[in-house]
Structures are given as C-alpha cells and as structure tokens.
PABAZA-438166 format. One line per 10 residues: number of its first residue (from 0); their letters; for each residue y negated, x, z of N, C-alpha, C. Coordinates in Angstrom, 1 decimal. Each point is the difference from the previous one (the first is absolute). Example, Ala and Ser with C-alpha at 12.3 -4.5 7.8 and 13.67 -1.06 7.14 Angstrom:
REM PABAZA-438166
0	as	5.7,13.2,7.8,-1.2,-0.9,0.0,-1.2,0.9,0.0 ~ -1.1,-0.4,-0.7,-1.1,0.9,0.0,-1.1,-0.8,0.8;
This chain:
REM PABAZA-438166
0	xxxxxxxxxx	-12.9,22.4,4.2,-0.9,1.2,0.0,-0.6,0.0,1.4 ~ 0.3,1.2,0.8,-1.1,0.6,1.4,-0.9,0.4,-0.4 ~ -1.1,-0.2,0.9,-1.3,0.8,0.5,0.7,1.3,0.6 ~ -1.6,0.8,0.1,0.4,0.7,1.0,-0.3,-0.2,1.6 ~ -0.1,-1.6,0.0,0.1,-0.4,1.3,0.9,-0.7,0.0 ~ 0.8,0.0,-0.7,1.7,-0.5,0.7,0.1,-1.7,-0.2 ~ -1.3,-0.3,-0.5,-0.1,-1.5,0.0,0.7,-0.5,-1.9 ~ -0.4,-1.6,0.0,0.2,-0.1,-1.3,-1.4,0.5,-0.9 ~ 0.0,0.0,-1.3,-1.0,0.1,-0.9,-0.3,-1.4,-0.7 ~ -1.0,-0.4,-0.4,-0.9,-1.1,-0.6,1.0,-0.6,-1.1;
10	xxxxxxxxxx	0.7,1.2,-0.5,1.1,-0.7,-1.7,1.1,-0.6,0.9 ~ 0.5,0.7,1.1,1.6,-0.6,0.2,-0.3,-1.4,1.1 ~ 0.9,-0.8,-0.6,-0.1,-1.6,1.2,0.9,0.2,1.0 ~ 0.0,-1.0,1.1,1.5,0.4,1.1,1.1,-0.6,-0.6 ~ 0.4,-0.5,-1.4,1.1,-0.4,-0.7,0.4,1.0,-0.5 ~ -0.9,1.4,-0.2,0.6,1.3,-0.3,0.2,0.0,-1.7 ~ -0.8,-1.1,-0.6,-0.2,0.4,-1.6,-1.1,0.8,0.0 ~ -0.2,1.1,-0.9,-1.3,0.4,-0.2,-0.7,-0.7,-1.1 ~ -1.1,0.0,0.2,-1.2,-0.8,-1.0,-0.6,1.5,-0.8 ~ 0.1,0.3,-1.1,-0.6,1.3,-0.8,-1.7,-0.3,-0.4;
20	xxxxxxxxxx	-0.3,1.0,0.1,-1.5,-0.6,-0.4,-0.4,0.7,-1.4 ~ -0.9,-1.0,-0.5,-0.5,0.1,-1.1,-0.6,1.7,-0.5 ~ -0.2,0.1,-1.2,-0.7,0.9,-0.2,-1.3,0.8,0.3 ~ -1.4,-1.2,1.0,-0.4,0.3,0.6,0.4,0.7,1.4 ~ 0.9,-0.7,0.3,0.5,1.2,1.5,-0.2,-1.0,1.0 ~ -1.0,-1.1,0.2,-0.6,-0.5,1.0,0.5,-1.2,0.2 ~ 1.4,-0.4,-0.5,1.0,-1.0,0.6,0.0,-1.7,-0.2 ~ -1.4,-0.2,-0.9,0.2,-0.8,-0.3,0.4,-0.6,-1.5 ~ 0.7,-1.2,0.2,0.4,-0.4,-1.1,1.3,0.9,-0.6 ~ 0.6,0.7,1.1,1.1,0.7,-0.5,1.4,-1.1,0.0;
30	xxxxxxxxxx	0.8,0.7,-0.7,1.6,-0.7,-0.3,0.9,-0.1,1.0 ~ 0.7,-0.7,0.5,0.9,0.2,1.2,1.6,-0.1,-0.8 ~ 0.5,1.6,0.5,1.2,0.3,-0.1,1.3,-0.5,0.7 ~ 0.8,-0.8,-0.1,1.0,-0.6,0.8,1.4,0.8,-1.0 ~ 0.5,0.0,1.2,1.7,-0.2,-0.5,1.3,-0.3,0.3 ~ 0.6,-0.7,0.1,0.7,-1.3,-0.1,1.3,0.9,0.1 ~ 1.3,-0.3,0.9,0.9,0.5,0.1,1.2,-0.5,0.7 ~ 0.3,-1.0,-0.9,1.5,-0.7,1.0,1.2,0.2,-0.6 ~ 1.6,-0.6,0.2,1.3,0.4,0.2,0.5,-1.1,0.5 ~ 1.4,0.0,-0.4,1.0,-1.1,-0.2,0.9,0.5,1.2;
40	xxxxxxxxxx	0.7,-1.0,1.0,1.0,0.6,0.6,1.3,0.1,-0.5 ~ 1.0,0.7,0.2,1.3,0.2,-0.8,0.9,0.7,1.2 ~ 1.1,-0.8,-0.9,1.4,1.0,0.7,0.2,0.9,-0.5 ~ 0.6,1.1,1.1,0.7,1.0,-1.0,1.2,-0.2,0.5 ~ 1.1,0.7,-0.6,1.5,-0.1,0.1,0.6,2.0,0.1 ~ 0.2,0.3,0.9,0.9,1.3,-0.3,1.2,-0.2,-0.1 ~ -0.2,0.9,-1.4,1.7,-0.2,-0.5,-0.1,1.8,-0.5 ~ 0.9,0.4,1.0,0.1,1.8,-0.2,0.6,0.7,-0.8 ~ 1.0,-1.0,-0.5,1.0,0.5,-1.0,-0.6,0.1,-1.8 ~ -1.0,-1.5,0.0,-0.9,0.1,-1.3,-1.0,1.1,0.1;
50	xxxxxxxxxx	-0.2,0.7,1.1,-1.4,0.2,-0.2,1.0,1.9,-0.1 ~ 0.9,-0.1,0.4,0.5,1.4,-0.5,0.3,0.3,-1.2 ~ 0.3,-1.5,-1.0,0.8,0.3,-0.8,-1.5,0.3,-1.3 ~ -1.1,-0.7,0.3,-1.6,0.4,-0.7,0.1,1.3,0.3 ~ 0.0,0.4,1.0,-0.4,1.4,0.3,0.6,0.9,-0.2 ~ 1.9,-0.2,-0.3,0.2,1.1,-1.1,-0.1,-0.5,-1.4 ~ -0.5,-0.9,-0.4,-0.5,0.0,-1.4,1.4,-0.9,-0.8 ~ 0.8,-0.5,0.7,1.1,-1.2,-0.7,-0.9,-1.0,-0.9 ~ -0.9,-0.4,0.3,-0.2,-1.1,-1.0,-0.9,0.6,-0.9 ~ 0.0,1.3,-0.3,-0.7,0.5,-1.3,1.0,-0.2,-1.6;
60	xxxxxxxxxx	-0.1,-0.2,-1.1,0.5,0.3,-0.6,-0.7,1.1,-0.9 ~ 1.1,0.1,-1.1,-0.3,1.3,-1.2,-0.6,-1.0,-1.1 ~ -1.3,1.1,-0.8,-0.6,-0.2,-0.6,0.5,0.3,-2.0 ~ 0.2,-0.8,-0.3,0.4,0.1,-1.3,1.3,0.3,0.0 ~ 0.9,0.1,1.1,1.2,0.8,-0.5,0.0,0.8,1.2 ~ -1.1,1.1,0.3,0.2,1.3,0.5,-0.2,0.0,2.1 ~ 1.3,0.2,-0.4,0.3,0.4,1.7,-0.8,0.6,0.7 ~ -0.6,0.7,-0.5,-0.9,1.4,0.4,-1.3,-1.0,0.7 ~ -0.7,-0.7,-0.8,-0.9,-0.5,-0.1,0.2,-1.6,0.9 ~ -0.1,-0.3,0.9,-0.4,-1.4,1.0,-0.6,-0.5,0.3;
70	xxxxxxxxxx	-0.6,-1.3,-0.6,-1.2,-0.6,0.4,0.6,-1.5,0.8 ~ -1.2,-0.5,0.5,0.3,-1.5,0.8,0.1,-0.6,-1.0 ~ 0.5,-1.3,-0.1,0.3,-1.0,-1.0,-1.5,-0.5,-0.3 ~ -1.5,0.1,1.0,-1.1,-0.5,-0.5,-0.3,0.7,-0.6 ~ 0.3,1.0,-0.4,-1.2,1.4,-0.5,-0.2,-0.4,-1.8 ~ -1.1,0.0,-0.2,-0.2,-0.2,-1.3,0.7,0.8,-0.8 ~ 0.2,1.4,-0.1,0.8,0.9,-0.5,1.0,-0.9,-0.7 ~ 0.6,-0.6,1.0,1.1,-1.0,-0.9,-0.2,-0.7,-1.3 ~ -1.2,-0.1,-0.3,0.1,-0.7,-1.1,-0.4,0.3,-1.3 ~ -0.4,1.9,0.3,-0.2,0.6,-1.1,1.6,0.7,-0.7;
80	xxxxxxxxxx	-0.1,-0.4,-1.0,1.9,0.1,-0.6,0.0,1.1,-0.8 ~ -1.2,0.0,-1.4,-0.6,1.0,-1.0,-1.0,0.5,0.2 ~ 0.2,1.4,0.8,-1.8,0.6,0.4,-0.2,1.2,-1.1 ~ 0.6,-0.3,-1.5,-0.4,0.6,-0.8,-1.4,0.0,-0.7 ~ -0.3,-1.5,-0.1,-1.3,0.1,-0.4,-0.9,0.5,1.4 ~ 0.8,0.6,0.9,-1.6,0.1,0.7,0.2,2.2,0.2 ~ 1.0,0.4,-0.6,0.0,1.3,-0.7,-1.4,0.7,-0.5 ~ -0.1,0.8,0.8,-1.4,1.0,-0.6,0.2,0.3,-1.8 ~ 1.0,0.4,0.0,0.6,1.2,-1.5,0.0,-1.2,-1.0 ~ 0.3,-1.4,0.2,0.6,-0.9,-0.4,-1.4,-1.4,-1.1;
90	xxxxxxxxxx	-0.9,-0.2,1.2,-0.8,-0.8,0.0,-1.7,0.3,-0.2 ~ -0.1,1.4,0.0,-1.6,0.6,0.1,-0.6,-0.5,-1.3 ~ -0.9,-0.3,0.0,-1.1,-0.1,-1.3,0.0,0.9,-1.1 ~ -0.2,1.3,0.3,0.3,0.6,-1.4,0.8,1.3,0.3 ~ 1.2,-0.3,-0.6,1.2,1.2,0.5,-0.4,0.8,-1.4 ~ -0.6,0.2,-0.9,0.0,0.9,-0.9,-1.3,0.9,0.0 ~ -0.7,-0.5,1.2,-1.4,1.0,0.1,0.7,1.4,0.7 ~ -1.0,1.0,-0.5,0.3,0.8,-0.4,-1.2,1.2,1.2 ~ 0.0,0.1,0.8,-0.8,0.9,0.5,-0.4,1.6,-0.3 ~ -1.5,0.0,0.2,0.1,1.4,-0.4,0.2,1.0,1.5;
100	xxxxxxxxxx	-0.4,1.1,-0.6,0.7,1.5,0.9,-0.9,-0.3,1.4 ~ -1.1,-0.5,-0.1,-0.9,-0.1,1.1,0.5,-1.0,0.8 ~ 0.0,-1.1,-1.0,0.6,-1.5,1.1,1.5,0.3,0.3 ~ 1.1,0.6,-0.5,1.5,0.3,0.5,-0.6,0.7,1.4 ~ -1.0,1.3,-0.3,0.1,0.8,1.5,-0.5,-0.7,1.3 ~ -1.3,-1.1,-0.2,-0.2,-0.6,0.6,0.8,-1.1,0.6 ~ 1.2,-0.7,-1.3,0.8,-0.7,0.8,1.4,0.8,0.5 ~ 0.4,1.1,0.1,0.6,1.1,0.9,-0.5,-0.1,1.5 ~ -1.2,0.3,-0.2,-0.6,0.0,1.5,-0.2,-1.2,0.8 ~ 0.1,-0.8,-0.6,-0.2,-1.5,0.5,1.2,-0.3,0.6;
110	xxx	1.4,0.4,-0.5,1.5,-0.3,-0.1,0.1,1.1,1.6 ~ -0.9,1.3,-0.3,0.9,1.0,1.1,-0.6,-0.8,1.6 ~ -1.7,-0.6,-0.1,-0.4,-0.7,0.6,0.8,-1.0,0.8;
C-alpha cells in the first residue's frame, strides 16, 4: 500500500507482508498476513506425437456403449451404469399428486421460463 507521497505506509514492512489493522483503525495489535509460496523443480519431456494424439481426442473412450458420447477414462461418468433411479418421471416423491388449474398454469410458466 502507497501514500500519496510515494513512500511506504505504517501497515506494510520492507519484507512486503502487509500487517491489517485491527478494528480500531490505529494499527495496533493488528494480525500479520503472510503467504507462503514454493515449487518443486521438474523435467519436462516433449513428445509431439502424444500430445497430438490428446488433442485429437484418441484416448477418449465411449460411455456406456455410445460412440456419440466420449469421455476420459477419469471422468466419473464412468461409473454411473443405471441412471434410472436418478429419472425425474421415475423417482419423485409423489407421482400421483394431482395439481389444480392454478398451480398447472403456474407450473406452465415456470416450464416456458
């Protein structure tokens, strides 16, 4: 944080953490905010032929059967087999209620919504 003299202000240190001040305003006994930021070094390897073959989508497969449909071998999708119980028409609480003329028009509008 600047002044408008270009200098530092009372909260920030020359280690460049800010110190927040309390809910009086007047800086004491406030909390000092730090944050911590390191990384591992690593190789990389270019290999141009794998990274073409991700990018047209070869290592996707089909979901359930259907060609149409390609997901990565992580995708959870995979592991839903019977998504019948999770059917609106199928699973609702009470399929024999019965709405009247007010609540049908209201749930029309909600639907054209």
């Amino acid at each position: 944080m600047y002044g408008a003299s270009g200098g530092r202000t009372k909260t920030e240190r020359k280690s460049g953490a800010k110190e927040e001040t309390g809910p009086g305003g007047a800086g004491g006994g406030g909390n000092r905010v730090e944050l911590l930021v390191f990384g591992y070094a690593c190789k990389l390897f270019r290999d141009d032929e794998r990274a073409l073959a991700q990018e047209q989508g070869q290592h996707l497969i089909p979901w359930m059967g259907d060609h149409k449909i390609l997901i990565d071998r992580y995708d959870g999708r995979g592991h839903l087999h019977d998504l019948s119980e999770y059917d609106a028409e199928y699973s609702t609480w009470n399929r024999d209620y019965q709405l009247s003329e007010e609540e049908a028009r209201i749930e029309t509008l909600c639907d054209e919504e």
